[in-house]
TORZA-560207 format. One record per residue (C-alpha): x, y, z. Coordinates in steps of 0.2 Angstrom, whole numbers, plus 5000, padded with zeros to 4 digits. Layout:
XYZ/...
***
This chain:
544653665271/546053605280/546653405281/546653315297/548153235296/547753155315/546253085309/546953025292/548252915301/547252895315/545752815304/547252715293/547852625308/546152595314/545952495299/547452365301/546752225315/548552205322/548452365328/547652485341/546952665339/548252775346/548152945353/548053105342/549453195353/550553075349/550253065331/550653235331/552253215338/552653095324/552553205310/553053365318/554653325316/555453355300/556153225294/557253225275/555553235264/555053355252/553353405240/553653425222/552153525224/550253535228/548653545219/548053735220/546253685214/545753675233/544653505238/543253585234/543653675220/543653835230/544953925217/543853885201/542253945207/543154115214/543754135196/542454105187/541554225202/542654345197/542754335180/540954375179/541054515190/540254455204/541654485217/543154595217/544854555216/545254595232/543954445235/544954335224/546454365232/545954325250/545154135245/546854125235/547854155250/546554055262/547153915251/548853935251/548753955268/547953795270/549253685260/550753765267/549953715287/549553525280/551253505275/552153585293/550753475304/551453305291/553153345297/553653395276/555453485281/555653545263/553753635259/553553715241/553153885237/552554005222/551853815214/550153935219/549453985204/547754095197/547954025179/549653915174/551453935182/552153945164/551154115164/551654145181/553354145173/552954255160/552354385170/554054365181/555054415165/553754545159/553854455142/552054535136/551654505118/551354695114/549554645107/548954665126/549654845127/550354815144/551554975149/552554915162/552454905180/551854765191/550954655179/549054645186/547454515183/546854645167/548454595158/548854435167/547054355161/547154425144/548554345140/547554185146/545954195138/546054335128/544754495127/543554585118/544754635106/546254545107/546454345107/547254235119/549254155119/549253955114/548853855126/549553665124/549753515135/551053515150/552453365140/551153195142/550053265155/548153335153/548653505161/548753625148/550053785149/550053945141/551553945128/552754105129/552954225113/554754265111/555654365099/557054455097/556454625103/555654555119/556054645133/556454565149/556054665165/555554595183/553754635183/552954505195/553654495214/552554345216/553854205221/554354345235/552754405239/552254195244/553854155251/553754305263/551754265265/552454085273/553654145282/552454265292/551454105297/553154035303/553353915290/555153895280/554553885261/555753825248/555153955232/554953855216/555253925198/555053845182/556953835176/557553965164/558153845152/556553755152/555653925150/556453935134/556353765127/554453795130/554153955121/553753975103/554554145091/553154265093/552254305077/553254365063/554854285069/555554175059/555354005064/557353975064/557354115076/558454015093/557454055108/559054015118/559954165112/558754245125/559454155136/560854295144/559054425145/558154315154/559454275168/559754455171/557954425177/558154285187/559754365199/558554495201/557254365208/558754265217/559354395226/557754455232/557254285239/558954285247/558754455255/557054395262/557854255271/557654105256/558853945260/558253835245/557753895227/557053745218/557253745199/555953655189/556953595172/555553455168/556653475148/557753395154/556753235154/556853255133/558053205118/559053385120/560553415107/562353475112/561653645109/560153635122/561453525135/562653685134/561253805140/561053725155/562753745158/563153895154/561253965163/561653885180/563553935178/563054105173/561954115190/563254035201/563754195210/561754245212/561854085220/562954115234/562354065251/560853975244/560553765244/559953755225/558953605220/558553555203/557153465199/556553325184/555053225183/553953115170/555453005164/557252965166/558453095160/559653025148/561352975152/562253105145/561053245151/561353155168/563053185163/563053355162/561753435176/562553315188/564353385186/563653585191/564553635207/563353775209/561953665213/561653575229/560253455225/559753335211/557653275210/557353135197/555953015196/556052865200/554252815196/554252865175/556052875175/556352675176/558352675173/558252835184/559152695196/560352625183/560752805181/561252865202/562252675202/563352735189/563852875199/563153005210/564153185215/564853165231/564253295244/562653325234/560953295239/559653165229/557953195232/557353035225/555353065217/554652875224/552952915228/551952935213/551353105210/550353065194/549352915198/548352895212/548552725220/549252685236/551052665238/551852515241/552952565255/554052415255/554552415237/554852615240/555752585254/556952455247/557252575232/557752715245/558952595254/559852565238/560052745237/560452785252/562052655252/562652775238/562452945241/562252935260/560952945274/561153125274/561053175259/559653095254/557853175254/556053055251/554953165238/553553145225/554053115209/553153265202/551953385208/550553315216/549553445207/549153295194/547953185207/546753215216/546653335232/546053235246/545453045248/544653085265/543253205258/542653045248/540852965250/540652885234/541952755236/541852585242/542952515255/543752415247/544652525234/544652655244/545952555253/547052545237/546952735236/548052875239/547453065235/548853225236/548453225256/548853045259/550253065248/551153195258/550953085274/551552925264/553353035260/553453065277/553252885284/554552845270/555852955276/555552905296/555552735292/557352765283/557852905294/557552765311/557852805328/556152785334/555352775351/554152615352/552652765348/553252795333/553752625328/551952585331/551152695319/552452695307/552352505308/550352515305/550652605289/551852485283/550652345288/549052455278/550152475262/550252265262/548552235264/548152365251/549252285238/548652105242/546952145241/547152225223/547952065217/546651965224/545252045221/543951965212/543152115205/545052155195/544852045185/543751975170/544351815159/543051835144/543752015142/545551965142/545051845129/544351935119/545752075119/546951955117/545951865100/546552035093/548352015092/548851985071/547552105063/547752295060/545952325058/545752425045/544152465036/544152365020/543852505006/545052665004/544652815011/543952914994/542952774991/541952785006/541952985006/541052964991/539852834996/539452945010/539253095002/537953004992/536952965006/537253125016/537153235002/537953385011/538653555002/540553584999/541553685015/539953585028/539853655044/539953575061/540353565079/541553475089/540053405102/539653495118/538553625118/538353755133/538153665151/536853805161/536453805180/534953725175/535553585165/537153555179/535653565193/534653425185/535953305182/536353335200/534453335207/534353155197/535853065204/535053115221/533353035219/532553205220/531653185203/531253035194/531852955180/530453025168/530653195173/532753185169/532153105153/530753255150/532153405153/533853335145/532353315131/531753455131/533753545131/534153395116/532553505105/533453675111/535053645104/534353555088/533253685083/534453825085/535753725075/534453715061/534053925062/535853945061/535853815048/537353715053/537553545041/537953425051/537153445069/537653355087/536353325100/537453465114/537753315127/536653405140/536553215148/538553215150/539653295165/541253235157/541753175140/542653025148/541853015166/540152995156/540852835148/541752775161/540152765174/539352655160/540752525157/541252395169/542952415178/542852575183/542552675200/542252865201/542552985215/541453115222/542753245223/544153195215/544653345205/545953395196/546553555186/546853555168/546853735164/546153905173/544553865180/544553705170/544453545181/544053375176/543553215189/544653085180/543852905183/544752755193/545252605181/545452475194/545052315183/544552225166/543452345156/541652285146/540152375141/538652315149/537352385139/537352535126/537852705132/537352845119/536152755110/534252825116/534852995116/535753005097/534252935092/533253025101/533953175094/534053105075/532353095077/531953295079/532853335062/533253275045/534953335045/536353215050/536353215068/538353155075/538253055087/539653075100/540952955110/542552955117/543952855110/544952715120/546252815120/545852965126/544752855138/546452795147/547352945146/546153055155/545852915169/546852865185/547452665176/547652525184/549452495186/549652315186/549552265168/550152385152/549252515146/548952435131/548152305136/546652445144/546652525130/546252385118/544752335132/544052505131/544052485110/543152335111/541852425125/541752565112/541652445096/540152375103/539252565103/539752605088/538952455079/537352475089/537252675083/537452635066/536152475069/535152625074/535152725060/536552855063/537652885049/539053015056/539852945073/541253045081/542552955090/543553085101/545453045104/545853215111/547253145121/547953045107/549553155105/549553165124/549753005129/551453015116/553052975127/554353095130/556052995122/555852955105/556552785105/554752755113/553552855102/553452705088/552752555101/551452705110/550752745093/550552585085/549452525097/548552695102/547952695082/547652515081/546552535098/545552685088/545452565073/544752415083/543152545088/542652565069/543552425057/541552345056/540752495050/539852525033/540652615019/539352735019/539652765040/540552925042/541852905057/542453065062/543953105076/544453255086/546053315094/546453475102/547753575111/549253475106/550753475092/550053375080/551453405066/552553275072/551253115072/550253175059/550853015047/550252915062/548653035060/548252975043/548452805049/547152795060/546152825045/544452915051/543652995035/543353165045/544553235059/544453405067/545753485075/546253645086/547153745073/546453945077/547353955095/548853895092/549054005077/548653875063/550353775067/549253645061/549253715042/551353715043/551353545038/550453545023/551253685017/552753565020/552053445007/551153305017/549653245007/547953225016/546653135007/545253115021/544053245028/544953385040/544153525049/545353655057/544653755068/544153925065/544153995082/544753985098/543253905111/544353945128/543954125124/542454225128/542954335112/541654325098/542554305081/541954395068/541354335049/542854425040/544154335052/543554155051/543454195030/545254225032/545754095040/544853975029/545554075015/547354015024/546753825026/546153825006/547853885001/548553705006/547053585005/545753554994/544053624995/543053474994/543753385010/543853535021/542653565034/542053725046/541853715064/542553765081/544253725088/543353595101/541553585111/540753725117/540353685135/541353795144/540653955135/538854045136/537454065123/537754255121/539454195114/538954045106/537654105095/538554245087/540154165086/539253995076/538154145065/539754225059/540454035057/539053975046/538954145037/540854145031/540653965026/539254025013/540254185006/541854055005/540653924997/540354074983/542254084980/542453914979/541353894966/541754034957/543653994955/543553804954/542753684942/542453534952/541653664966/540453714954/539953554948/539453514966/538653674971/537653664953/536953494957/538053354959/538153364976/536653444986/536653644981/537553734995/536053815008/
***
């Protein structure tokens, strides 16, 4: 489990022909010395995903807790001794978690929704998982995404009768875990302002309820935690206050004032750090966390944050330190350790040598583990590459090569990385495989046209509803069905030559029938082939498009047990050949109900890859619509006539000011218009999103103008329905989910009737659809079954209300329209 770092630098010189192989003792020496560096934090996956399958293991009851704990201490353990062997002086801990460190937080303050009848005492995994997936009888908190990144978090509940009490010694319990293997840690919280600016009022709170007047309750909390880390020895606490990074009022400004002053004498005798990431903090936010005397250390990004450097030049606090984020914790190519280097310089003539530390700009949690453990990739962009491990060892050079003082050994290897981060960055540029000039072309031709379909929305609704002929409130699913051992160990038995092509063909066939005929028992309208042929929504597409390069471990969490291998964007994207087509026709042919066929959107394409960061992301995205434009018209050349264009990442993508939310959503819609703009009036596109706060793009929603979207809506508790209740108009097909999917917990027919009773109370009949929050292929058939039963079951009653209270329901289920089954 553990990274060699000898053998990392050791195989990194070795591929620089100006220099020799050195000894592993003396690498050693190099990086046991701790120079001023620092980790943002760490992926807690494991490189071979050792934590998700001990969740899922335990989960499932087929290991104890006890069991669970020791792999999550094995790993902990692991990350912690990488760090002290690289030489890292300031090493993170408590950024360990078993679910979401937002939770993690939660469970510090004792802040239990009541619904999970917790009592007090040391919060345990019954109470703790609850709260993350929900149980039998109880469902889970929201979960959305972590500001623009694909990790999801589990949103607090806050009300005014929440009772704060220090419930989980976790942050201690690490820090004392580290320190027994004689490593210094420096504990990491999430800050308690940002705690708050995250939550949501609980249920039954009103929505002008401020979660900041909390604010005095939670700190009594946090001394409590302070002051135990300090008695066990603690020199550093590292605040994570990522809302700093947003458009705060004067109002949110003050709390951070008054939280950090209200700490200060908690405070006493500890080196306090606090930490930002994903953008520049504004100027007057710089303002005002910059003049704290209480805290010791500053941590901004200087990769996102692009006037981050503006921002120190117009004045840093003397005496303070500046831990300046310049290797780049969300992307995963190599750095360029000039460049870096010259930034740090800059730096360094303002706030001095010794005061400034080399760090990530976030947590590294956001790449990949481990380049080393990859077989997959070439050489070539191997060598452009650098994974959380590599990433550690490329701070550290940093800070050496600023810190100086080397013997000639040092200099030597020190010199071979520089010499390695050159070569790398040349031969990207150079590369003929980067670049492609018809694509380039052709994305360029697209400039001047907004793409839009030539006819209105109703008109197509209704020449579709002519050919599809389906009954009012239709039901559907989001895509995915369940993915079995059997299915995963086919898929993997084909992509190592151990069955042929035919037999692949035979079983994801034979799974293809599976899923369609129990769709038709259940009597589901509109049905989806189950994408038993797919191991990732956007990993699937990516291996069939030109441009892109995939890794053979290259995980990385977004949420729980929930890991995703994002694909590599290196170079111009095309589409060789079709992608989906064989198999949705495969599977319209086994049915005469509209089979959906399903693809990933451009958007959510490049948001849920590592891009190339050599050309805007703009420019990738309006590649990958044309890649996906192409697949669209040969599916409906094919005879499918409902084609679902996932841009689940849509909203994610959204920047964190808002001065640049405008630009990022013109051209993210107009990329998701390019994909469908040639498509027949009676071609149904549909879209989905999930797991993100639509209210606030939903005009730029209606813009991309799909005739059906489906959104989360059940786990969040119907937010979504807020802003129509608010008086925005939606004239297109919707479909709010009826139930949460990232449960195990099996809705029953009464509760999905209510909340569609909910969703009829502020949109019309006719253009509402029924179907799950998103796709189903994290759950199990013994929860799928029943949970699309009861689904289909309260569509029917609610179909019989409909049409018994309103006129133009009952003109469609008598005859107008196909009779409701």
């Amino acid at each position: 489990m553990a990274f060699s770092f000898a053998r990392f630098v050791t195989s990194s010189i070795c591929q620089s022909s100006r220099l020799s192989v050195v000894s592993p003792c003396s690498l050693y020496c190099v990086f046991s010395r701790n120079m001023a560096s620092h980790i943002v934090g760490y992926p807690r996956i494991g490189p071979k995903r050792e934590l998700k399958f001990a969740l899922e293991s335990f989960w499932d009851g087929k290991s104890s807790a006890k069991d669970l704990q020791k792999v999550a201490a094995d790993l902990r353990s692991s990350i912690w001794k990488q760090m002290a062997d690289a030489g890292i002086k300031y090493i993170p801990s408590n950024t360990f978690s078993y679910y979401d460190q937002v939770l993690d937080t939660t469970a510090m303050l004792g802040a239990v929704p009541m619904r999970y009848g917790w009592t007090g005492g040391e919060i345990g995994f019954d109470t703790y998982f609850s709260m993350a997936r929900g149980n039998v009888s109880v469902p889970a908190m929201e979960m959305t995404k972590w500001f623009d990144t694909n990790y999801h978090f589990i949103v607090p509940e806050l009300g005014p009768d929440t009772k704060f009490t220090y419930s989980s010694h976790k942050a201690v319990s690490e820090y004392k875990e580290a320190k027994a293997l004689g490593i210094d840690t420096v504990p990491v919280l999430i800050g308690p302002v940002s705690y708050l600016l995250l939550s949501k009022p609980a249920k039954g709170v009103e929505k002008s309820f401020s979660l900041l007047s909390l604010l005095g309750k939670v700190l009594a909390v946090y001394k409590e935690v302070i002051a135990e880390l300090k008695a066990t020895g603690a020199s550093w606490i590292q605040f994570d206050e990522p809302t700093l990074v947003l458009d705060l009022d004067s109002h949110q400004l003050q709390a951070f004032t008054e939280a950090y002053t209200e700490l200060q004498s908690s405070m006493l005798g500890l080196n306090v750090l606090i930490e930002s990431y994903f953008a520049d903090v504004p100027a007057e936010t710089y303002k005002t966390i910059t003049s704290l005397n209480c805290i010791s250390g500053f941590g901004f990004d200087f990769v996102r944050g692009t006037k981050t450097l503006d921002l120190i030049k117009s004045g840093f606090p003397s005496g303070k330190y500046l831990f300046a984020g310049v290797v780049d914790g969300r992307n995963i190519w190599a750095n360029d350790l000039d460049s870096s280097l010259s930034t740090l310089k800059e730096l360094e003539a303002i706030v001095g040598k010794d005061l400034l530390v080399v760090s990530t700009s976030c947590s590294l949690m956001h790449t990949a583990v481990d380049l080393i453990n990859e077989t997959k990739l070439d050489s070539e962009i191997k060598l452009w590459l650098a994974f959380a491990a590599q990433k550690v060892v490329e701070v550290n050079v940093l800070a050496k090569s600023l810190a100086g003082g080397m013997d000639e050994g040092d200099m030597l290897i020190t010199n071979g990385f520089f010499v390695n981060s050159n070569a790398a960055q040349d031969s990207r540029k150079s590369s003929p495989r980067v670049t492609n000039e018809e694509v380039q072309k052709a994305a360029a031709a697209l400039k001047g046209s907004d793409h839009r379909r030539a006819t209105a929305v109703s008109a197509r609704l209704n020449a579709q509803q002519k050919k599809l002929n389906l009954p009012i409130l239709p039901t559907t699913t989001t895509g995915s069905f369940p993915q079995t051992l059997d299915l995963r160990r086919v898929r993997r038995e084909y992509k190592a030559n151990k069955i042929s092509e035919d037999d692949y063909v035979d079983a994801i066939q034979e799974e293809i029938n599976k899923v369609v005929k129990l769709q038709e028992e259940l009597d589901i309208d509109v049905l989806v082939h189950g994408e038993p042929e797919r191991n990732d929504m956007v990993e699937y597409f990516g291996e069939q498009l030109s441009g892109f390069a995939f890794t053979a471990n290259g995980w990385v969490q977004s949420y729980g047990s929930r890991c995703v291998k994002p694909p590599i964007i290196y170079g111009d994207v095309s589409r060789p050949k079709a992608m989906t087509v064989f198999w949705s026709s495969m599977a319209q042919s086994m049915t005469s109900r509209p089979m959906k066929a399903m693809l990933t959107g451009p958007v959510t394409i490049l948001n849920w890859s590592f891009v190339r960061n050599d050309q805007p992301r703009s420019e990738t995205c309006y590649q990958i619509a044309l890649a996906i434009k192409k697949e669209v018209a040969d599916l409906e050349a094919a005879g499918i006539h409902i084609i679902q264009i996932d841009e689940a990442a849509l909203r994610e993508g959204l920047p964190l000011r808002k001065s640049e939310q405008a630009y990022y959503l013109d051209w993210a819609v107009r990329s998701f218009r390019i994909t469908n703009c040639g498509v027949k009036d009676t071609t149904q596109i549909h879209t989905h999103m999930c797991y993100s706060n639509f209210n606030d793009i939903i005009h730029s929603i209606i813009d991309m103008d799909a005739d059906v979207i489906t959104l989360e809506n059940s786990r969040s508790d119907e937010k979504l329905l807020s802003v129509f209740r608010e008086g925005v108009k939606y004239c297109a097909g919707i479909g709010p989910g009826v139930y949460d999917i990232h449960s195990p917990r099996i809705p029953s027919t009464e509760e999905i009737v209510d909340r569609v009773n909910k969703m009829l109370a502020v949109l019309e009949a006719d253009i509402l659809w029924v179907n799950p929050d998103c796709g189903l292929k994290t759950r199990k058939y013994a929860e799928v079954k029943p949970a699309l039963a009861n689904m289909v079951s309260a569509a029917k009653l609610l179909r019989k209300q409909v049409a018994s209270t309103n006129p133009v329901s009952r003109a469609w289920s008598a005859g107008r329209w196909r009779n409701s089954r």
